[in-house]
PATOR-864665 format. One record per atom (N, C-alpha, C): chain; atom name; x, y, z; residue in one letter. Coordinates in steps of 0.1 Angstrom, whole numbers, plus 2048, in hexadecimal, padded with zeros to 3 digits. Example, Ala and Ser with C-alpha at 12.3 -4.5 7.8 and 13.67 -1.06 7.14 Angstrom:
2
   chaine   atome    xx    yy    zz   residu
        A       N   884   7C7   84E        a
        A      CA   87B   7D3   84E        a
        A       C   884   7DF   84E        a
        A       N   880   7EA   847        s
        A      CA   889   7F5   847        s
        A       C   881   800   84F        s
END
This chain:
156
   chaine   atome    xx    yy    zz   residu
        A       N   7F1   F44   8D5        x
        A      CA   7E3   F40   8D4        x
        A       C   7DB   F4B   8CE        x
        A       N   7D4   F47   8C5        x
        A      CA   7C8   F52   8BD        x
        A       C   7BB   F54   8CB        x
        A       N   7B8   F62   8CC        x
        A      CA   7AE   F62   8CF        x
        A       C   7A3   F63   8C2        x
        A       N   793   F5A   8C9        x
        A      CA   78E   F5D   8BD        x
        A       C   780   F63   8C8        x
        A       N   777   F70   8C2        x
        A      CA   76E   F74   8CC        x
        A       C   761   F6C   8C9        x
        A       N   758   F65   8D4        x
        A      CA   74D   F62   8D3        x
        A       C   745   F6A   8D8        x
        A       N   735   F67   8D2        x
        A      CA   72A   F70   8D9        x
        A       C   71F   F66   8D6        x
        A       N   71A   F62   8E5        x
        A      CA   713   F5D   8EA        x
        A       C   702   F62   8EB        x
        A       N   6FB   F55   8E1        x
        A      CA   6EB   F5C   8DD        x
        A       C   6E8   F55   8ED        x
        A       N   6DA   F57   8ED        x
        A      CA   6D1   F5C   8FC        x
        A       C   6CD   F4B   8FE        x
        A       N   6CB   F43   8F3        x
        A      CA   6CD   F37   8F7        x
        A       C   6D5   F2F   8FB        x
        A       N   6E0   F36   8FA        x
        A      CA   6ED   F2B   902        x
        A       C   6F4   F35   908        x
        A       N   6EA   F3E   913        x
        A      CA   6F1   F43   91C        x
        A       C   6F1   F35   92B        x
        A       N   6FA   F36   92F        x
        A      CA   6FB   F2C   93D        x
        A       C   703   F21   93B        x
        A       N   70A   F1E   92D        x
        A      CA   70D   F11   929        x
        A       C   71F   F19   923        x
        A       N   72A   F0C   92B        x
        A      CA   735   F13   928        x
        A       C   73B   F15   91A        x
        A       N   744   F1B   919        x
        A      CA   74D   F20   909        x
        A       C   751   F16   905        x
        A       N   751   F0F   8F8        x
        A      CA   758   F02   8F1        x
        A       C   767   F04   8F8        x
        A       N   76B   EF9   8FE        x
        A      CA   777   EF6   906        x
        A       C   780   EEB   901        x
        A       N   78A   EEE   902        x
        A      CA   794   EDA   901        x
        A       C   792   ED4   90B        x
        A       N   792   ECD   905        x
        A      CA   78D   EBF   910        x
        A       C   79D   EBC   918        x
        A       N   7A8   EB9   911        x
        A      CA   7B2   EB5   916        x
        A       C   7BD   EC2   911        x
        A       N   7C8   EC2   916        x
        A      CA   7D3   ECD   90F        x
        A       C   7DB   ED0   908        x
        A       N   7D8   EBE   901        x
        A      CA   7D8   EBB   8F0        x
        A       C   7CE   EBA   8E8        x
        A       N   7C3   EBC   8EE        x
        A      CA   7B7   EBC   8E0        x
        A       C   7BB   EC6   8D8        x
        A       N   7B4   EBF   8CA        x
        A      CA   7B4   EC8   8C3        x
        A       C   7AC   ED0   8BF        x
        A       N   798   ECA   8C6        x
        A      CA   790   ED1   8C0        x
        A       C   78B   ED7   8CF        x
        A       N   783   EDF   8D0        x
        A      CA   77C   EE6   8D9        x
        A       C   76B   EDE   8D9        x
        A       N   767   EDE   8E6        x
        A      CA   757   ED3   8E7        x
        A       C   74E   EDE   8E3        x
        A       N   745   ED9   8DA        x
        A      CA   73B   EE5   8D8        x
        A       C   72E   EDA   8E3        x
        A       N   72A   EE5   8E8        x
        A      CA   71D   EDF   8EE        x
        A       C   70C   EE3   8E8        x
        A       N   709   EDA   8ED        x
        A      CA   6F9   EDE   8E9        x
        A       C   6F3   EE7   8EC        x
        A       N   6EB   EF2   8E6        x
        A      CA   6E4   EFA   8EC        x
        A       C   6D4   EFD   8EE        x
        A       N   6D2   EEE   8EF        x
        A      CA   6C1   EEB   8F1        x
        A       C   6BA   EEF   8F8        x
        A       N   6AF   EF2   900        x
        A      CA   6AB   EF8   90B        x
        A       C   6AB   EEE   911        x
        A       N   6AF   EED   920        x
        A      CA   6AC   EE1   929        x
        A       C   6A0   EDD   92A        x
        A       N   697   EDE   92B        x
        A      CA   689   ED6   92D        x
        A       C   686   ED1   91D        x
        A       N   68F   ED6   915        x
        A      CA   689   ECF   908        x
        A       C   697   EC7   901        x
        A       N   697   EB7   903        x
        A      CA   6A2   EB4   8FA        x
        A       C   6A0   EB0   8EF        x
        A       N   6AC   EAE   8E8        x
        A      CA   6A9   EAB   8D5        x
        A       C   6A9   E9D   8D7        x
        A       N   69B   E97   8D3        x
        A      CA   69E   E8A   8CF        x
        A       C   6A1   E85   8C4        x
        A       N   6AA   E80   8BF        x
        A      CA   6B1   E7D   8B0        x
        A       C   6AB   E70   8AF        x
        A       N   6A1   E6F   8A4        x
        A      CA   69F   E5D   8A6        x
        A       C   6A7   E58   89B        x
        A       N   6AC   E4A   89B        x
        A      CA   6B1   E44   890        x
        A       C   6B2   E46   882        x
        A       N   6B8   E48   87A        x
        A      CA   6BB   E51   86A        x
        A       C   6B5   E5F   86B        x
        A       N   6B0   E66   873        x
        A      CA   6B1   E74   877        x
        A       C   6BC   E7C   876        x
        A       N   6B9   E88   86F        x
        A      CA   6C8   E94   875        x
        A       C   6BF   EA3   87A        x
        A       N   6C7   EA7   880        x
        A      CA   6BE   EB6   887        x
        A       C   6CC   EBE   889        x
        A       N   6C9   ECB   888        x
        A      CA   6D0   ED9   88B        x
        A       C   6D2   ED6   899        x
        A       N   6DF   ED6   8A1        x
        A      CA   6E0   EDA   8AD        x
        A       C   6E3   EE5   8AE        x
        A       N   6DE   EED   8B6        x
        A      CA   6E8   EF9   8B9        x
        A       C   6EF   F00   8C4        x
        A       N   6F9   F06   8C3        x
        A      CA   705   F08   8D1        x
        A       C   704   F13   8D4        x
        A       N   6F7   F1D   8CE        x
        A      CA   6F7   F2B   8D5        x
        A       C   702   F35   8D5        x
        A       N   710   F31   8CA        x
        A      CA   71B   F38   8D0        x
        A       C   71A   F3E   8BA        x
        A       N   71E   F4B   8B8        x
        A      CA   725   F4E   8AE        x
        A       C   735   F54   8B1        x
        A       N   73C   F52   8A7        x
        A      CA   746   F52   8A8        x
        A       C   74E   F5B   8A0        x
        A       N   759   F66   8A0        x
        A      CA   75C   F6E   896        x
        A       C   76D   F69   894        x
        A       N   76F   F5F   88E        x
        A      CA   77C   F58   887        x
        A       C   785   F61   87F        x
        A       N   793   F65   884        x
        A      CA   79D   F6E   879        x
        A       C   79B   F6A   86E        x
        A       N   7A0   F72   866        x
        A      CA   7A1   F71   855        x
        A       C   7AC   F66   855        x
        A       N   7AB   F5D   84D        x
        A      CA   7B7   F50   84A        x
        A       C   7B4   F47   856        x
        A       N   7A7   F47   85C        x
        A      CA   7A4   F3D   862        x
        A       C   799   F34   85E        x
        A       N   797   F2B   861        x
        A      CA   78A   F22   85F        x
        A       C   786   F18   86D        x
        A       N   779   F14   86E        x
        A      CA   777   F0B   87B        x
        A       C   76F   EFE   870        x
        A       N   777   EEF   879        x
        A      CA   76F   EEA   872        x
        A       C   763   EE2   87D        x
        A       N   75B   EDF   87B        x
        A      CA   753   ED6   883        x
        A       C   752   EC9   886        x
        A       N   757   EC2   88A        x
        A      CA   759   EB3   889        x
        A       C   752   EAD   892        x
        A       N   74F   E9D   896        x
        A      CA   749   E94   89A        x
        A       C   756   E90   8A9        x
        A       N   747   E8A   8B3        x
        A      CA   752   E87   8BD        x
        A       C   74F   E77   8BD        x
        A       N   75E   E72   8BC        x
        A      CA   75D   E61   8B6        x
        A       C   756   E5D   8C3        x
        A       N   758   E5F   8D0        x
        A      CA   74E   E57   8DB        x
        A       C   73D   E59   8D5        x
        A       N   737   E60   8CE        x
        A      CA   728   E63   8CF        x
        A       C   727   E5B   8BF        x
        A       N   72E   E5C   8B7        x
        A      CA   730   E54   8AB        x
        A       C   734   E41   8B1        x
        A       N   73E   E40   8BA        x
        A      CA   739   E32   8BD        x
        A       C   72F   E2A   8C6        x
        A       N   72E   E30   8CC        x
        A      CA   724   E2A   8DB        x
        A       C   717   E32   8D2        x
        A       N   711   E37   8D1        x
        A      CA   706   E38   8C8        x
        A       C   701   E3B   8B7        x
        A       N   70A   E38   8B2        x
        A      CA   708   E3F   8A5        x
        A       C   706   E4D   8A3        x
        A       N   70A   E54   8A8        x
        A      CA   707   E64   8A4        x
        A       C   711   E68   8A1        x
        A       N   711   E73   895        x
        A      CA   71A   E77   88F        x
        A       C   719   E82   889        x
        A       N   722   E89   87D        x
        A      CA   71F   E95   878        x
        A       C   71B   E98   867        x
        A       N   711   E9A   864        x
        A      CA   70D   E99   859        x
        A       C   713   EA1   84D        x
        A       N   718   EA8   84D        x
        A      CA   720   EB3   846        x
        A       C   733   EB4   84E        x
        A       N   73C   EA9   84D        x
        A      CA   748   EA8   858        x
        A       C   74E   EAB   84D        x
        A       N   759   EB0   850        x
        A      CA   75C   EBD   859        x
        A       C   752   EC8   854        x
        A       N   745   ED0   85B        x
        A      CA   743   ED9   859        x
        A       C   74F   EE4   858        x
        A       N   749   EED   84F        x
        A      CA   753   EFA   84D        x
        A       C   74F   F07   855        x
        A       N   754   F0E   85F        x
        A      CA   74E   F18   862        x
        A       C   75A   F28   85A        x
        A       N   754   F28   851        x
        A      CA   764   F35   84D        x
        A       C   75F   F47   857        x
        A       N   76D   F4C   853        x
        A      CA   775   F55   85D        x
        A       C   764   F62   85B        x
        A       N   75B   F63   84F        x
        A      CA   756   F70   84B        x
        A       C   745   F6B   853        x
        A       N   73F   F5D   858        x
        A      CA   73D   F56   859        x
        A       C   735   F5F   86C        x
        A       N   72A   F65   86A        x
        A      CA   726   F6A   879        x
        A       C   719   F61   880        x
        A       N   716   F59   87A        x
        A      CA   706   F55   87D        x
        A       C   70D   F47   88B        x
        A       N   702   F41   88F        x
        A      CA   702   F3A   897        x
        A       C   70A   F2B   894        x
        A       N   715   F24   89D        x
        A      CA   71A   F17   89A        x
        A       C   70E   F0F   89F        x
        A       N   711   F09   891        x
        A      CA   703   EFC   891        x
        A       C   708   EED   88D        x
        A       N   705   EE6   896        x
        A      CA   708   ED3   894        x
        A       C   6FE   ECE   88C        x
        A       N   6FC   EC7   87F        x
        A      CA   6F7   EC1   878        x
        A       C   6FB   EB2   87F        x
        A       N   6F3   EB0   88C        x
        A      CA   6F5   E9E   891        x
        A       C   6E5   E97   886        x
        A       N   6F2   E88   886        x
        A      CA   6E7   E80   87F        x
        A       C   6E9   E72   888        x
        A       N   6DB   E6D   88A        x
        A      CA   6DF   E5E   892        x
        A       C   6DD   E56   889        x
        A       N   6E8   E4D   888        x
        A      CA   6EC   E40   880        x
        A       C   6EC   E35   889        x
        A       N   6E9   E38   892        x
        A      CA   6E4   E2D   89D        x
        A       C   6DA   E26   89D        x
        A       N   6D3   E20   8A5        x
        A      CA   6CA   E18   8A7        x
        A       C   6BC   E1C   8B0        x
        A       N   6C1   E23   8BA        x
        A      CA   6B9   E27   8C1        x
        A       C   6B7   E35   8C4        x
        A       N   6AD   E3E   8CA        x
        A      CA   6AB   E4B   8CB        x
        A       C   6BA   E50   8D3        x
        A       N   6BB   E5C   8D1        x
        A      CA   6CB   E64   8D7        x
        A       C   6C5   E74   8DB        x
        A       N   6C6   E71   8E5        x
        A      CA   6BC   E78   8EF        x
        A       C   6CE   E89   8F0        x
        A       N   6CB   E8F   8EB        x
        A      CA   6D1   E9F   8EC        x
        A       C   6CC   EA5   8F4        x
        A       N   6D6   EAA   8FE        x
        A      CA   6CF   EB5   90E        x
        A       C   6DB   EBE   90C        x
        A       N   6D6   ECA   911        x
        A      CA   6D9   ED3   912        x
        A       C   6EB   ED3   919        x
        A       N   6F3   EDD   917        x
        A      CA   704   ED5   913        x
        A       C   70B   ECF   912        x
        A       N   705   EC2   90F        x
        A      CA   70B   EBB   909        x
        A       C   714   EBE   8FA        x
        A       N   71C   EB5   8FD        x
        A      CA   728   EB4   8F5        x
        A       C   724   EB0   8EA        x
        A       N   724   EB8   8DA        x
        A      CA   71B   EAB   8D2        x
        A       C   729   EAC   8C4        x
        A       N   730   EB8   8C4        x
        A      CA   73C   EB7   8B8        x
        A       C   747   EBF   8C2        x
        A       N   750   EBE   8B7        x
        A      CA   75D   EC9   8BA        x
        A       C   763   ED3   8AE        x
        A       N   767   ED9   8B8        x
        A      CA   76C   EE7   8A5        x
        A       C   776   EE6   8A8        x
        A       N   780   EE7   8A0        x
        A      CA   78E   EE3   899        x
        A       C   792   EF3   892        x
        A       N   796   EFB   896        x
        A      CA   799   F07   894        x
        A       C   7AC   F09   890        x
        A       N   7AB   F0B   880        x
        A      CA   7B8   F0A   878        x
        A       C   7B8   F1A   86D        x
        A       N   7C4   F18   86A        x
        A      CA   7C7   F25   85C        x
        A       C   7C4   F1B   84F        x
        A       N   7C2   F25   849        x
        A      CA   7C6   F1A   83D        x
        A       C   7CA   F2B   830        x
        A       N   7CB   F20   822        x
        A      CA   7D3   F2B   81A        x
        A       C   7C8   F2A   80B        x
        A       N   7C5   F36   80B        x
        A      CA   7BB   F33   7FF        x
        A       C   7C9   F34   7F3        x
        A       N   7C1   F2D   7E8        x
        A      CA   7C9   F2C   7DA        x
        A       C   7C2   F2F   7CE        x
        A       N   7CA   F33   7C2        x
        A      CA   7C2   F35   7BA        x
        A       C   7C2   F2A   7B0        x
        A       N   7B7   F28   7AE        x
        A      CA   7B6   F1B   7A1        x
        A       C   7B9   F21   791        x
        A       N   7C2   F14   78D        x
        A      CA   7C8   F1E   77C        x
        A       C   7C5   F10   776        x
        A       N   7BC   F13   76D        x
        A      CA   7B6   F09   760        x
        A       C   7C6   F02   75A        x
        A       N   7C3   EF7   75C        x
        A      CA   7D3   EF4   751        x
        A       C   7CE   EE5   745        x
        A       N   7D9   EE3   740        x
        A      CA   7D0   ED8   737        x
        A       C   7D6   EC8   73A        x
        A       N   7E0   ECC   73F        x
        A      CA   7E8   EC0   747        x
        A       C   7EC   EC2   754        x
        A       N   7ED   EB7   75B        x
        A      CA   7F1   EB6   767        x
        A       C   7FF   EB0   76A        x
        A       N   808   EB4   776        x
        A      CA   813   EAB   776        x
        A       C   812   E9C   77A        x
        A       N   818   E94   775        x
        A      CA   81B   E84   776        x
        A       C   81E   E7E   788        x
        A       N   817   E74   78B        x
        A      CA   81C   E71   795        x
        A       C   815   E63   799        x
        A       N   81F   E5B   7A5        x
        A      CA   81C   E4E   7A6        x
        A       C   811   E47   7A6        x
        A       N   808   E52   7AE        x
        A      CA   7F6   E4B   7B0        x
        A       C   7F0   E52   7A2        x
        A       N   7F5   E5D   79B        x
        A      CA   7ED   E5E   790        x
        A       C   7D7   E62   795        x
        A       N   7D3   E60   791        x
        A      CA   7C5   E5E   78E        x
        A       C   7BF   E57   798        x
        A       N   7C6   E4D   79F        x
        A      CA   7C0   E3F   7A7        x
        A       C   7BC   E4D   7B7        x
        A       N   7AF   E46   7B9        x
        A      CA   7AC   E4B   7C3        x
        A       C   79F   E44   7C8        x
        A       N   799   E42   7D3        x
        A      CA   78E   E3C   7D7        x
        A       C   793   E2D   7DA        x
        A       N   79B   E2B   7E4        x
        A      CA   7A0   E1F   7E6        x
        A       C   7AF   E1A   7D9        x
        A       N   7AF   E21   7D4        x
        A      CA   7BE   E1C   7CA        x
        A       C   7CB   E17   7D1        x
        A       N   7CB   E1F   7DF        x
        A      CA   7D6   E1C   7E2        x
        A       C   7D3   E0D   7EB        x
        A       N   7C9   E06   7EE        x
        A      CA   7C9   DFB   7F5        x
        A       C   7BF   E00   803        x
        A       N   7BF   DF1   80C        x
        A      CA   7BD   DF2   817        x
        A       C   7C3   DE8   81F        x
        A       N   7D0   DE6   81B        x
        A      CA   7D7   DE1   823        x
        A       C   7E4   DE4   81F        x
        A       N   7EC   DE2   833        x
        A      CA   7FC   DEE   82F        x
        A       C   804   DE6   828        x
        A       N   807   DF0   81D        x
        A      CA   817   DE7   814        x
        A       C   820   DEB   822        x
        A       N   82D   DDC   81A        x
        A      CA   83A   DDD   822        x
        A       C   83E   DE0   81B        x
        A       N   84A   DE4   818        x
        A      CA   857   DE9   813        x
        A       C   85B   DE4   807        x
        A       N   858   DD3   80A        x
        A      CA   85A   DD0   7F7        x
        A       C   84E   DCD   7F1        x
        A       N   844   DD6   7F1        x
        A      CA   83A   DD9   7EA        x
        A       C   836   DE4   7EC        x
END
């Protein structure tokens, strides 16, 4: 297991560390870091900054992504406006939720509540090389629904 160090701004002191929920998740809960007597009301086609009070300092060859938690995207429309946010490894400022309500009605944000999850991976930078052709392959070009929306069997 990577440790990664957090440090905790003066607004989200009292409110616990992004956790797994289960001991196969794969993202960690970020919570809200609103003041309790003041919650975010998100009205309908609204988006607002949440923030989790936590900065984070990520190894080199790491990245966090930010994602949406499908219970707050189905039961009320809220969601993530920029998914997968990117948080990279050089990256010291504060983790911030871009929620937007696609719902219907106001979505009342209180203080830690659960509103995304970070998804914390390596990845491999590459270098891009100009070329003037590309190699050949089955899908070719087709992209944006090319392959269908419904499963082929076997003899198709």
């Amino acid at each position: 297991m990577t440790t990664v160090p957090v440090r905790r701004l003066p607004h989200g002191e009292g409110l616990a560390l992004p956790a797994y929920a289960t001991p196969h998740a794969a993202g960690l809960d970020l919570l809200a870091a609103v003041p309790e007597d003041e919650p975010l009301l998100l009205e309908p086609g609204r988006r607002a900054l949440v923030p989790t009070g936590l900065c984070i300092e990520l190894p080199e060859g790491f990245e966090a992504q930010v994602r949406p938690r499908s219970g707050l995207a189905l039961r009320h429309g809220v969601t993530l406006m920029n998914s997968p946010g990117t948080i990279d490894a050089d990256y010291r400022g504060e983790v911030g939720v871009i929620l937007v309500n696609l719902g219907e009605e106001t979505f009342r944000v209180t203080r830690g509540m659960r509103v995304a999850q970070m998804v914390v991976t390596r990845f491999h930078c590459v270098a891009l090389k100009e070329s003037v052709e590309l190699s050949e392959t089955t899908r070719g070009a087709g992209g944006f629904g090319s392959t269908g929306l419904v499963e082929r069997t076997r003899d198709t």
